[in-house]
N, C-alpha and C positions, 0 to 999 in steps of 0.2 A: 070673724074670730080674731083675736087681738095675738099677734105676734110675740113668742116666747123669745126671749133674745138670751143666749147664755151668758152671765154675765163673767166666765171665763175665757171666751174670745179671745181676748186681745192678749192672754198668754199664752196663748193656743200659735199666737202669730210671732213670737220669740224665737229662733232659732236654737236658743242656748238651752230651752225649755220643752222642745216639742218631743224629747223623749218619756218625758213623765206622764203620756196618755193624756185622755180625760177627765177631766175633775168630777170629780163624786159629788162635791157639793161646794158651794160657794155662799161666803157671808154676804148680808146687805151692806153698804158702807159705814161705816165708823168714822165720825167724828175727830181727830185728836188735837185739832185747834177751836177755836172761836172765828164765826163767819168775820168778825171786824179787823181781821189782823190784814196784813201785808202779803200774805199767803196765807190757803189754807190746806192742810195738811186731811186726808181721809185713808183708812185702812181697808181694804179687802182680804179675807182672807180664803185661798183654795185649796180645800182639801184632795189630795191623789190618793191612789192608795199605800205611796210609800213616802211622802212629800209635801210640807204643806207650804204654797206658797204665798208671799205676804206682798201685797200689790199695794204701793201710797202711792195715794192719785196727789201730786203737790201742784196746786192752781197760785198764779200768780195774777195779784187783784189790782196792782199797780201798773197803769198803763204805759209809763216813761219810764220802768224798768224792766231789764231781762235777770232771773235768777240763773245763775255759773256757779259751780263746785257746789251743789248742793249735793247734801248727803242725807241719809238715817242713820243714825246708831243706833242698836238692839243690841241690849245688854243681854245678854245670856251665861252672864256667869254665875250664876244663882241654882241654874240645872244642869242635870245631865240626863235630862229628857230627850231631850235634844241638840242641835248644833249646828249652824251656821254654814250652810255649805255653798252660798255663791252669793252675788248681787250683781244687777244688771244698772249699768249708770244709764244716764242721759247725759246729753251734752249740752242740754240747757233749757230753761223754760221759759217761754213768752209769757205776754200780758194774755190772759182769755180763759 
């Protein structure tokens, strides 16, 4: 039988995150760059039952560079559905 892999995991293993339980459910990836760029950028998104959290997987496709101060901005000034209640950085991404 073919192994179900949650593809929540890996926010499961956040510390900042691990009170938000289980995810109900979770997207396939999202696209939000072009395979040909310098990076590419893909979206997840997990739903909890009171939290939805938004996971960019950002791959770096240049081998003689490392990306530093990378960010996302999500504009959310448009609703009051919602709102913006943390981000978790990284301190930097390799080639791979």
């Amino acid at each position: 039988p073919k192994e179900v892999v949650d593809p929540a995991a890996v926010v499961y293993e956040i510390p900042e995150l691990a009170a938000l339980g289980r995810a109900f459910r979770s997207s396939k990836p999202v696209m939000l760059t072009e395979n040909e760029t310098e990076y590419v950028v893909q979206c997840v998104k997990h739903i909890f039952p009171n939290h939805v959290v938004l996971q960019f997987i950002v791959q770096n496709t240049i081998e003689e560079q490392r990306l530093d101060n990378v960010t996302v901005v999500f504009d959310d000034a448009d609703t009051e559905s919602f709102k913006i209640s943390g981000e978790i950085p990284v301190d930097g991404i390799a080639y791979g």
